[in-house]
VEXMARRO-37914 format. One record per residue: chain; residue number from 1; z, y, x of N, C-alpha, C in turn; residue in one letter. Coordinates in Angstrom, 3 decimals, padded with zeros to 6 digits. Atoms other than C-alpha are relative to their C-alpha. Example, Ala and Ser with C-alpha at 12.3 -4.5 7.8 and 13.67 -1.06 7.14 Angstrom:
# residues 2
R   cadena   num         nw         nv         nu        caw        cav        cau         cw         cv         cu   residuo
R        A     1    000.000   -001.190    000.890    007.800   -004.500    012.300    000.000    001.200    000.900         A
R        A     2   -000.060   -001.190   -000.820    007.140   -001.060    013.670    000.730    001.090   -000.770         S
END
This chain:
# residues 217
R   cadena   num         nw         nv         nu        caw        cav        cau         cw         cv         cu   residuo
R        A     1   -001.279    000.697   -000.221    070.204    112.684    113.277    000.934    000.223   -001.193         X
R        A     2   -000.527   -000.023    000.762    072.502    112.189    110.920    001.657    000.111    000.134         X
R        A     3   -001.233   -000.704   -000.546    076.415    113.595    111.148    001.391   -000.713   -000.836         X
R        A     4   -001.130    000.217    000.954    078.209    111.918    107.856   -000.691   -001.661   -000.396         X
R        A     5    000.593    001.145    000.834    077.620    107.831    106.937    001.485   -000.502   -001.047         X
R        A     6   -000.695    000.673    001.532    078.969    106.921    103.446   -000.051   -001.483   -000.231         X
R        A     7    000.364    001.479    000.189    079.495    103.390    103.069    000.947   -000.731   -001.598         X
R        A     8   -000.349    000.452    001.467    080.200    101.309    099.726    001.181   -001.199    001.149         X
R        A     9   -000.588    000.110   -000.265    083.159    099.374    100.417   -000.543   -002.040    000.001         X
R        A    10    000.133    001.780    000.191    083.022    095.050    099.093   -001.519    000.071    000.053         X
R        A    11    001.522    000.440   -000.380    079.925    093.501    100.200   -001.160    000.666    000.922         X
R        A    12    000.687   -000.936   -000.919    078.823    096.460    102.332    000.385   -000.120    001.598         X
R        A    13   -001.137   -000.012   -001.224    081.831    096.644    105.102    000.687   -001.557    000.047         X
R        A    14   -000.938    000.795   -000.467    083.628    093.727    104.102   -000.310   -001.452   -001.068         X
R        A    15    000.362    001.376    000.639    082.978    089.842    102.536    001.494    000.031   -000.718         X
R        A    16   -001.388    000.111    000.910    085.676    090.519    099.607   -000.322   -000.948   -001.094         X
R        A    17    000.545    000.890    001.054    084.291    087.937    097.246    000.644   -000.927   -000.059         X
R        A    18   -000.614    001.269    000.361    086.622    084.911    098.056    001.499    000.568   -000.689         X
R        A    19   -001.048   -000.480    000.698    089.742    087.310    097.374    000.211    000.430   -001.437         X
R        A    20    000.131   -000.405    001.582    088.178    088.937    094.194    000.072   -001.087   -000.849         X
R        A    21    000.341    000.941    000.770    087.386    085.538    092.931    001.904   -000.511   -000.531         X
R        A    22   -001.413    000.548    000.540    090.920    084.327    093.292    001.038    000.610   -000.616         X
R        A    23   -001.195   -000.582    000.743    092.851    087.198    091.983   -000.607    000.025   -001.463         X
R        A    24    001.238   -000.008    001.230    090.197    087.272    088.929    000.470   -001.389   -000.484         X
R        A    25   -000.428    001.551    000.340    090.938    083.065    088.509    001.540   -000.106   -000.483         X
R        A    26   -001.259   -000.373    000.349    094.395    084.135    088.786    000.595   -000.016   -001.210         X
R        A    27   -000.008   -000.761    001.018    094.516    086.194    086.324   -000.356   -000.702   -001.198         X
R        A    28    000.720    000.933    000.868    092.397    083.968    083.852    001.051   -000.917   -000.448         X
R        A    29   -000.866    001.072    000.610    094.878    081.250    084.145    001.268    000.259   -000.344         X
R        A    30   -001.701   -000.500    000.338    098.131    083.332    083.729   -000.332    000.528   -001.401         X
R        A    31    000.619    000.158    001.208    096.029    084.239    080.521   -000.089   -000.706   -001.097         X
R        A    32    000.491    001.230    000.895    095.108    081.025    079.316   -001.832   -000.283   -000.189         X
R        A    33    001.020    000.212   -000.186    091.439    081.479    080.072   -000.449   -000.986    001.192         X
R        A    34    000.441    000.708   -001.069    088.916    079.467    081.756   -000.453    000.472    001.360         X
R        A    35    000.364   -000.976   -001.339    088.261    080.409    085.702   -001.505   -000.823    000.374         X
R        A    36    000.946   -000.215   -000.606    085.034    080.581    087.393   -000.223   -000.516    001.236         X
R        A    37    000.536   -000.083   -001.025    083.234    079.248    090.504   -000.044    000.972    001.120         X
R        A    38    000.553   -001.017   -000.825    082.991    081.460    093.351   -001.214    000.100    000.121         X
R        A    39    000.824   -000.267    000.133    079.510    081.186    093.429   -000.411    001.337   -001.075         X
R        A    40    000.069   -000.552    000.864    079.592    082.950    090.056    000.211    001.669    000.115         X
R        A    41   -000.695   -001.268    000.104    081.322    086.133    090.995   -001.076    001.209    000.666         X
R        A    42    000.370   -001.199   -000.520    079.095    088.365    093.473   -000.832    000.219   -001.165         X
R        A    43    000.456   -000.621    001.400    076.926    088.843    089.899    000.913    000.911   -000.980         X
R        A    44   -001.081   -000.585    001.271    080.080    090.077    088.289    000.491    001.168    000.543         X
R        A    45    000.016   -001.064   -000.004    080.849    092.775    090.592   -000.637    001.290    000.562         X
R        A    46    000.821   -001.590   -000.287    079.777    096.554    092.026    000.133    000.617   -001.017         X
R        A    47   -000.539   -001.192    001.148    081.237    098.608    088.391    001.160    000.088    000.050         X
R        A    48   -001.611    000.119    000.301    084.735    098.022    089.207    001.328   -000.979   -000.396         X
R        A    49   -000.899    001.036    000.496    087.813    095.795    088.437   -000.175   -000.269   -001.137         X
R        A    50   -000.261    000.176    001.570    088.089    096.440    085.063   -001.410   -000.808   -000.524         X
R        A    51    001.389    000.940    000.869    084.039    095.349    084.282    000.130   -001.230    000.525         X
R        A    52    000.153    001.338   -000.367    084.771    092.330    086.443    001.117   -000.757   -000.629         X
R        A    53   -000.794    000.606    000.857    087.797    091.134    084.563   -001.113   -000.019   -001.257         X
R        A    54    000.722    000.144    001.306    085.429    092.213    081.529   -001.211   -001.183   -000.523         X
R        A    55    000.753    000.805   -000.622    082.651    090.129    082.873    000.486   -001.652   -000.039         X
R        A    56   -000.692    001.130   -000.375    085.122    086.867    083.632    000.331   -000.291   -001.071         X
R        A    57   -000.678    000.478    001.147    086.510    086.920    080.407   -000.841   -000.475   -001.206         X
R        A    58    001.035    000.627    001.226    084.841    084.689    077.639   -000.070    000.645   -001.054         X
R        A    59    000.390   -001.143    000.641    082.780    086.441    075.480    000.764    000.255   -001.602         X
R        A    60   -000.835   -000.142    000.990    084.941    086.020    072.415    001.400    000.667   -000.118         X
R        A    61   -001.083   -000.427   -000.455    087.932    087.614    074.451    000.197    001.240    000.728         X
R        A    62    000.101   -001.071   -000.406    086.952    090.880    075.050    000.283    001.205   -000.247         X
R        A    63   -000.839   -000.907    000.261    089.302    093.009    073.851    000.537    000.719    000.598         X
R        A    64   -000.591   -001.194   -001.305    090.387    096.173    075.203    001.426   -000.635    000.429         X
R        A    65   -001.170    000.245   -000.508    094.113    094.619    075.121   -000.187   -000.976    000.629         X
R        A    66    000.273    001.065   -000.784    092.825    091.174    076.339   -000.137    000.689    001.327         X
R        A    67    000.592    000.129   -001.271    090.958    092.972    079.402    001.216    000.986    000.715         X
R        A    68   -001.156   -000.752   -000.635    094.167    094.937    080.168    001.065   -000.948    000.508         X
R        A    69   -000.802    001.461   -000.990    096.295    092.051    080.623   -000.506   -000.341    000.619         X
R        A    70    000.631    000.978   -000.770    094.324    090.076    082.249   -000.331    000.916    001.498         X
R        A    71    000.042   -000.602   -001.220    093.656    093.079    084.500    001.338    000.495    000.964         X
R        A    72   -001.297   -000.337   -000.475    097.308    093.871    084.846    000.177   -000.872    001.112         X
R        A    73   -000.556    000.814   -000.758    097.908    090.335    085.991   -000.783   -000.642    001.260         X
R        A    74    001.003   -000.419   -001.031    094.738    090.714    088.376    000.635    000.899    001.354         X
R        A    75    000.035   -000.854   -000.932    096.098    093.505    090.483    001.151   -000.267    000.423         X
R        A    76   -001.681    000.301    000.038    099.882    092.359    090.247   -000.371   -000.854    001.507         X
R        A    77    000.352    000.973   -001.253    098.143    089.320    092.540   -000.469    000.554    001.024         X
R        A    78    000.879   -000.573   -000.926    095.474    091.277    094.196    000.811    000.873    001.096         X
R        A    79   -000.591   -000.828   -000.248    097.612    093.689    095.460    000.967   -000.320    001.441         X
R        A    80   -000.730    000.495   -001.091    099.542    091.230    097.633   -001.121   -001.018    000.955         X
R        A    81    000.981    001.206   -000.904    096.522    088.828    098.511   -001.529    000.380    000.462         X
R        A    82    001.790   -000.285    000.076    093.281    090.850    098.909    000.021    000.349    001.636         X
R        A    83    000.702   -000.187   -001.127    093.341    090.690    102.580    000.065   -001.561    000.348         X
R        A    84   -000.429    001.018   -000.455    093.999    087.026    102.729   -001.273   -000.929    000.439         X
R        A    85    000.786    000.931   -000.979    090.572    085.373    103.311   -001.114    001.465   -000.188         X
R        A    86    001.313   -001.125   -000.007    088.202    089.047    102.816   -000.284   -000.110    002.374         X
R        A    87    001.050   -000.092   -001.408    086.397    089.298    106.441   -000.878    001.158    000.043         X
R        A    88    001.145   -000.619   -000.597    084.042    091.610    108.172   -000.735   -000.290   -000.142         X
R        A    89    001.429    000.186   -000.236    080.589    091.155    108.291   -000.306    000.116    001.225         X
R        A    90    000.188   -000.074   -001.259    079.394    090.392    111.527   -000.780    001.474   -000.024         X
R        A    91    000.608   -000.665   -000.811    078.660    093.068    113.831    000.271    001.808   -000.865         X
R        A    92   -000.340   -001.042    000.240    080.405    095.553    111.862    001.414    000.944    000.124         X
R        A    93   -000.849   -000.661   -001.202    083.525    096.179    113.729   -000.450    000.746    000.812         X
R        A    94    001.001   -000.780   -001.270    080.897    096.933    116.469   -000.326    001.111   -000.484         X
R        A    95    000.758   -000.893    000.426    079.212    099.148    114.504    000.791    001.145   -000.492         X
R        A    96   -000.832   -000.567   -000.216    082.227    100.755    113.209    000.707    001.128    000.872         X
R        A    97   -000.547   -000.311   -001.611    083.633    101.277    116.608   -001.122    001.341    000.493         X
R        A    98    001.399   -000.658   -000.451    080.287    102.496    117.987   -000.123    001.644   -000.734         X
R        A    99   -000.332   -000.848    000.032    079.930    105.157    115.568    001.055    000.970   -000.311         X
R        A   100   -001.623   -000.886    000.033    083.996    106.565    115.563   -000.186    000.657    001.702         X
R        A   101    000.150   -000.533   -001.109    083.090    106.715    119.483   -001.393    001.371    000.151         X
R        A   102    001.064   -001.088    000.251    079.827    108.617    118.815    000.286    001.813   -000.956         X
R        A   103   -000.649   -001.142    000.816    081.934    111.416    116.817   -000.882    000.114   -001.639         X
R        A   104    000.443    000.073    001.483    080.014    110.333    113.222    001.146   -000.199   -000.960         X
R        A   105   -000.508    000.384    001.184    081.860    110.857    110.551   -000.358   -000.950   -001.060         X
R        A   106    000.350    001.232    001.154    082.200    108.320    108.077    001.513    000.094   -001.491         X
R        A   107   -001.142    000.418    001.201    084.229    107.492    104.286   -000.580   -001.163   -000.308         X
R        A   108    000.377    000.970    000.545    084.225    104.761    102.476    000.228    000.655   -001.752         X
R        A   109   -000.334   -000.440    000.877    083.661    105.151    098.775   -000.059   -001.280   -001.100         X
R        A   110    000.067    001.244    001.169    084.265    102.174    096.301    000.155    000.361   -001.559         X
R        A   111   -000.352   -000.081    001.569    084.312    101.276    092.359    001.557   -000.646   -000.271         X
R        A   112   -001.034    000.768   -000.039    087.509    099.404    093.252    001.266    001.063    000.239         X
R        A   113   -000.750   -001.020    000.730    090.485    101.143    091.799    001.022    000.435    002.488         X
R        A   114   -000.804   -000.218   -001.238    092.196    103.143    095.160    000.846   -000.492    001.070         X
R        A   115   -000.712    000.438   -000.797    095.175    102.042    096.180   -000.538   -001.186    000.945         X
R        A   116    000.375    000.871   -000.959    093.622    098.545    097.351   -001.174    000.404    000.601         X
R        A   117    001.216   -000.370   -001.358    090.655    100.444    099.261    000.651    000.424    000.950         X
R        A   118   -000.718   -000.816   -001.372    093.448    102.820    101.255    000.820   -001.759    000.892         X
R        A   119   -000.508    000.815   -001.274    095.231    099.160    102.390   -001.102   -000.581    000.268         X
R        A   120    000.701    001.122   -000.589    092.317    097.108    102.558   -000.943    000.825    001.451         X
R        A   121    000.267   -000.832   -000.870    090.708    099.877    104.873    000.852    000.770    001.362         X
R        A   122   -000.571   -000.377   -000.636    093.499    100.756    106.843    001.000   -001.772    000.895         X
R        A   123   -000.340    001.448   -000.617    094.323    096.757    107.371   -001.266    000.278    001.040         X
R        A   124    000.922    001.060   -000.274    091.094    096.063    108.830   -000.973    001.108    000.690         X
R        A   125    000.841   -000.759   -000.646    089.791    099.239    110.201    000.619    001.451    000.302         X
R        A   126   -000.963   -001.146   -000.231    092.493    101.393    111.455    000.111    001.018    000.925         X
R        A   127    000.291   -001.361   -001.197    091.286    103.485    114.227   -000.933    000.973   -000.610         X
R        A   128    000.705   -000.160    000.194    088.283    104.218    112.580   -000.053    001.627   -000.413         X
R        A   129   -000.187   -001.325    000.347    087.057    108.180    112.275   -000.604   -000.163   -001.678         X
R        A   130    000.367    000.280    001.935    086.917    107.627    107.805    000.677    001.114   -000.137         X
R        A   131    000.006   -000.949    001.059    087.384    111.002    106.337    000.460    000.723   -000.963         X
R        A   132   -000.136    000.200    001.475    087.359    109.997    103.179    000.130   -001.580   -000.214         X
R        A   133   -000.016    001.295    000.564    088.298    106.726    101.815    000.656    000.045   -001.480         X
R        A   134    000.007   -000.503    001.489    087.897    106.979    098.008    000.236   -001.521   -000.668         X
R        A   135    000.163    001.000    001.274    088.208    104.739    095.378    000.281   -000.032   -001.823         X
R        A   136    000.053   -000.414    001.088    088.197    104.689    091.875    001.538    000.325   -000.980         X
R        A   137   -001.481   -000.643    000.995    090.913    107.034    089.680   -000.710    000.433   -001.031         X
R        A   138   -000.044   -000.381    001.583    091.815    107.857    086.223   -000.811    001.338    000.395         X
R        A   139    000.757   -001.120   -000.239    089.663    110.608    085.571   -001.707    000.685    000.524         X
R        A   140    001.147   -000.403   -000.960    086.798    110.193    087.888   -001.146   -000.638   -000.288         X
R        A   141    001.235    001.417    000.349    083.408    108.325    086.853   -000.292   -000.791    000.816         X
R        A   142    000.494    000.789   -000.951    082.551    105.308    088.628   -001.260   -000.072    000.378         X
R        A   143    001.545   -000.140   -000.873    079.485    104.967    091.179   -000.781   -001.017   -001.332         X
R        A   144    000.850   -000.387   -000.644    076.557    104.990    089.859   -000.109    001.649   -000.270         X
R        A   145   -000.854   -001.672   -000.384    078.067    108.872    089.139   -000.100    000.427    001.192         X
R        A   146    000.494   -001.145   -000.901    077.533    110.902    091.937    001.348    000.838    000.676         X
R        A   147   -001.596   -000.538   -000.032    081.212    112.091    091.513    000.496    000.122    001.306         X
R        A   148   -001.023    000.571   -000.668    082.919    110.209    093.903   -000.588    000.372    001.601         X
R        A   149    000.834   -000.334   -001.256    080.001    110.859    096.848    000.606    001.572    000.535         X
R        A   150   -000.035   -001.384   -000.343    080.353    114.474    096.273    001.806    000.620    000.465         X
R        A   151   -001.736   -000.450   -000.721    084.719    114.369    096.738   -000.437   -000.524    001.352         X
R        A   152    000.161    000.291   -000.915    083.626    112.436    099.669   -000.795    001.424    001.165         X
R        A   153    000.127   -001.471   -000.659    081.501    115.775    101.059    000.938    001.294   -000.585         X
R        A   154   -001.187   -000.954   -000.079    084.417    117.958    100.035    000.782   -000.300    001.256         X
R        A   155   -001.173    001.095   -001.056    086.605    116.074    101.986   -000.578    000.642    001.935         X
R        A   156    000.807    000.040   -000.831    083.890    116.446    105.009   -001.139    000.761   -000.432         X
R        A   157    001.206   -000.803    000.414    081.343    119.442    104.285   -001.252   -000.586    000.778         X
R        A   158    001.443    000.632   -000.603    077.997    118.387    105.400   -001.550    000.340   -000.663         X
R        A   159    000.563   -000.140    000.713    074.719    119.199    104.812   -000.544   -001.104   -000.640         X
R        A   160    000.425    001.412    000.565    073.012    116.257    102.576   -001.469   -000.280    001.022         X
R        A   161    001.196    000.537   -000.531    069.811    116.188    104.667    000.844   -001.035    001.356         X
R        A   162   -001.096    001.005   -000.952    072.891    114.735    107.416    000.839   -001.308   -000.611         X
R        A   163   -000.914    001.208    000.830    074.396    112.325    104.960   -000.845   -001.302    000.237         X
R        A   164    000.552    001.475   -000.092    073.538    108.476    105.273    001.240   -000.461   -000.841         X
R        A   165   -001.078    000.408    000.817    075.053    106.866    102.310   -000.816   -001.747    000.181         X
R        A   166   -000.040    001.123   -000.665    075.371    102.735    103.048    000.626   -001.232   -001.115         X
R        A   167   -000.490    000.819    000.808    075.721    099.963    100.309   -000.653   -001.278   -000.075         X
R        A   168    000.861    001.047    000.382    074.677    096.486    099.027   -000.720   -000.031   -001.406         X
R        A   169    000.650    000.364    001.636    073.410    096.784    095.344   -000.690    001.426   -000.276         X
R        A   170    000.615   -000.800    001.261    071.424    098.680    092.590    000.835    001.130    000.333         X
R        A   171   -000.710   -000.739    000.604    074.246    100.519    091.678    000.430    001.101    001.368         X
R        A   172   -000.134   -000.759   -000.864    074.662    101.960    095.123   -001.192    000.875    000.311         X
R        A   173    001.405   -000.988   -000.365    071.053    103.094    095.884   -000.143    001.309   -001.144         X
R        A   174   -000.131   -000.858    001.107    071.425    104.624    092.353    001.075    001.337    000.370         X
R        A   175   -000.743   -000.765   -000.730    074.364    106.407    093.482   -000.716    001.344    001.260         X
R        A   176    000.295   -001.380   -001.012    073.073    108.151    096.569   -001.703    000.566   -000.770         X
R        A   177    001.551   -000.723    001.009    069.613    108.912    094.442    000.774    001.524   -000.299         X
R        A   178   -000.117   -001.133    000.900    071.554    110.856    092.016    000.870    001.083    000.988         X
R        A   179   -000.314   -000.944   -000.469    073.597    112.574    094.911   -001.050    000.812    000.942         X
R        A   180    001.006   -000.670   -000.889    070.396    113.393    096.674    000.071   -000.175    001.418         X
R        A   181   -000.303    000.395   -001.120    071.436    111.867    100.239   -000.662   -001.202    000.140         X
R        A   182    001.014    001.074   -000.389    069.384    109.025    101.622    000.821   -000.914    000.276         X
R        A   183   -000.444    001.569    000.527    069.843    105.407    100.817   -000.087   -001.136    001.384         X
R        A   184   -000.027    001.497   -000.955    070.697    102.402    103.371    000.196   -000.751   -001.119         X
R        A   185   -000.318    001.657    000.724    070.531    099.120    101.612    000.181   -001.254    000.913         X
R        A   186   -000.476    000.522   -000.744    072.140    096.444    103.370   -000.444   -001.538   -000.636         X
R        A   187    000.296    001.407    000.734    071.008    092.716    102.826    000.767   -000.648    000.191         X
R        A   188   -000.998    000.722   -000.046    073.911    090.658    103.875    000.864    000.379   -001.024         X
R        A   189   -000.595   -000.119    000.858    075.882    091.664    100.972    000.025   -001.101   -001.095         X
R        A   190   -000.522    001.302    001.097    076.613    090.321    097.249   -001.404    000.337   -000.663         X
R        A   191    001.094    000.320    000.794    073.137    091.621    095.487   -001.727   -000.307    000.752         X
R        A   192    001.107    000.079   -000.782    069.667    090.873    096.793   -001.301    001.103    000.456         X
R        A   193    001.128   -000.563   -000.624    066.437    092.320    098.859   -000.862    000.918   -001.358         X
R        A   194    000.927   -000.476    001.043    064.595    092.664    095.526    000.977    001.174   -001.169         X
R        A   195   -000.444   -000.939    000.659    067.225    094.308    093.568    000.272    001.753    000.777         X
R        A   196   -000.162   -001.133   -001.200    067.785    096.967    096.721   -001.684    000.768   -000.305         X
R        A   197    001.519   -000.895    000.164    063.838    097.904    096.437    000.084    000.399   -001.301         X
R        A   198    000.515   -000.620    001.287    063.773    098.003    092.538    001.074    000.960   -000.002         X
R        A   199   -000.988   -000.747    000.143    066.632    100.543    092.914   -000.451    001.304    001.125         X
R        A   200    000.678   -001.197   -000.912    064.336    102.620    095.553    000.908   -000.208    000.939         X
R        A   201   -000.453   -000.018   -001.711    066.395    102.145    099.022   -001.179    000.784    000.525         X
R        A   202    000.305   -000.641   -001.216    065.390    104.600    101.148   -000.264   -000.714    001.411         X
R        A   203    000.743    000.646   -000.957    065.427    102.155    103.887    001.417   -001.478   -000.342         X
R        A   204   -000.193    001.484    000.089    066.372    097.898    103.728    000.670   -000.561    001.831         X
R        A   205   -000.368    000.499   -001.196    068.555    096.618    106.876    000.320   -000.937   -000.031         X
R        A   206   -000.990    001.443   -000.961    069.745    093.324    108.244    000.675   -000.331    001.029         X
R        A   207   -001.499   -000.143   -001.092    072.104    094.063    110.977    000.810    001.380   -000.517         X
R        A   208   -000.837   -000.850    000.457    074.521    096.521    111.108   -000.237    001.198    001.562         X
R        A   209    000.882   -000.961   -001.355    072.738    097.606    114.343   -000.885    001.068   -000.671         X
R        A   210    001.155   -000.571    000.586    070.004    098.954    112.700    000.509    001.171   -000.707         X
R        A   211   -000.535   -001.420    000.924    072.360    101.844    110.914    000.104    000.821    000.794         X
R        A   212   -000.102   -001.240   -000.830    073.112    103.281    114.121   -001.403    000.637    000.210         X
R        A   213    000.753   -000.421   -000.325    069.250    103.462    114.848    000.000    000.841   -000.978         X
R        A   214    000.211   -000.352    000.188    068.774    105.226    111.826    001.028    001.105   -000.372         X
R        A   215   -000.807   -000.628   -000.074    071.958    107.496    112.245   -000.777    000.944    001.198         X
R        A   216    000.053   -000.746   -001.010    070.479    108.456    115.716   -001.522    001.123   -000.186         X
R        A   217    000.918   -000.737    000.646    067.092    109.301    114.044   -000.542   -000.199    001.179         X
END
């Protein structure tokens, strides 16, 4: 059984892809750059704001001061609109719920700079027993670092053979690898089935049911 589940935050817990897109487009056009498709975007993130502004911005415009504006005027927006069309993933309220009633601890740990993980997490999932709800600060290396897992078991001591860490991409399975805690890979997310295996998942789900089974062991 397992006592602590770690979950990656966009594309894991929550369909943030139409908000990222538009504060990202935003941003672009208060710039003077060209904006992007939504289709385009779940490729662009899982490293963080800053690589996805870096990412968005045409490749001739990739200047540390370019990707600072452009990120400034990213978060200026984001900041007020990133709960405006983000959503749940079915069946993960339930699941949520389910284990806060079961006494499992849980955090959330994102590449997405703090402040908007503590509101977007406390909008949208405010009873919930979370821990830890991390996100990325000056100072700290972003996931696929190990860092951010391990403030997360400060936070909540635990042994790691009890940890269930819970994401959609590469960069997450990578993550709980290097912290040594066992991998959920989630397929409803932003990267695919095949990138989740070439990244070793520990185990491949398609509900959000299926976490409690392997919580209950």
């Amino acid at each position: 059984m397992k006592s602590y589940v770690i979950f990656d935050l966009d594309g894991t817990l929550l369909k943030t892809i139409d908000d990222l897109a538009a504060a990202t487009n935003h941003a672009l056009k208060t710039l003077g750059y060209p904006v992007h498709g939504l289709w385009v975007y779940p490729s662009m993130v899982g490293n963080g704001v800053a690589k996805l502004i870096e990412r968005a911005l045409p490749d001739d415009a990739r200047s540390e001061k370019n990707i600072a504006d452009t990120l400034a005027a990213f978060k200026e927006y984001y900041n007020e609109h990133c709960c405006d069309a983000t959503t749940p993933y079915p069946g993960i309220p339930e699941l949520i719920e389910d284990l806060t009633a079961r006494g499992i601890n849980m955090a959330v740990t994102s590449n997405k700079y703090e402040a908007a993980v503590t509101k977007i997490i406390a909008h949208y999932f405010p009873n919930a027993n979370f821990r830890a709800v991390l996100g990325s600060v000056e100072g700290m290396p972003r996931k696929p670092d190990p860092s951010i897992v391990f403030k997360a078991l400060s936070m909540c001591p635990t042994p790691k053979a009890e940890v269930l860490y819970v994401g959609d991409s590469g960069v997450d399975m990578e993550t709980a690898r290097r912290a040594c805690v066992e991998s959920v890979g989630v397929s409803w997310g932003f990267r695919s089935i095949h990138e989740l295996k070439e990244a070793y998942a520990d185990h491949i789900v398609s509900t959000p049911s299926q976490i409690v089974d392997l919580v209950l062991g």
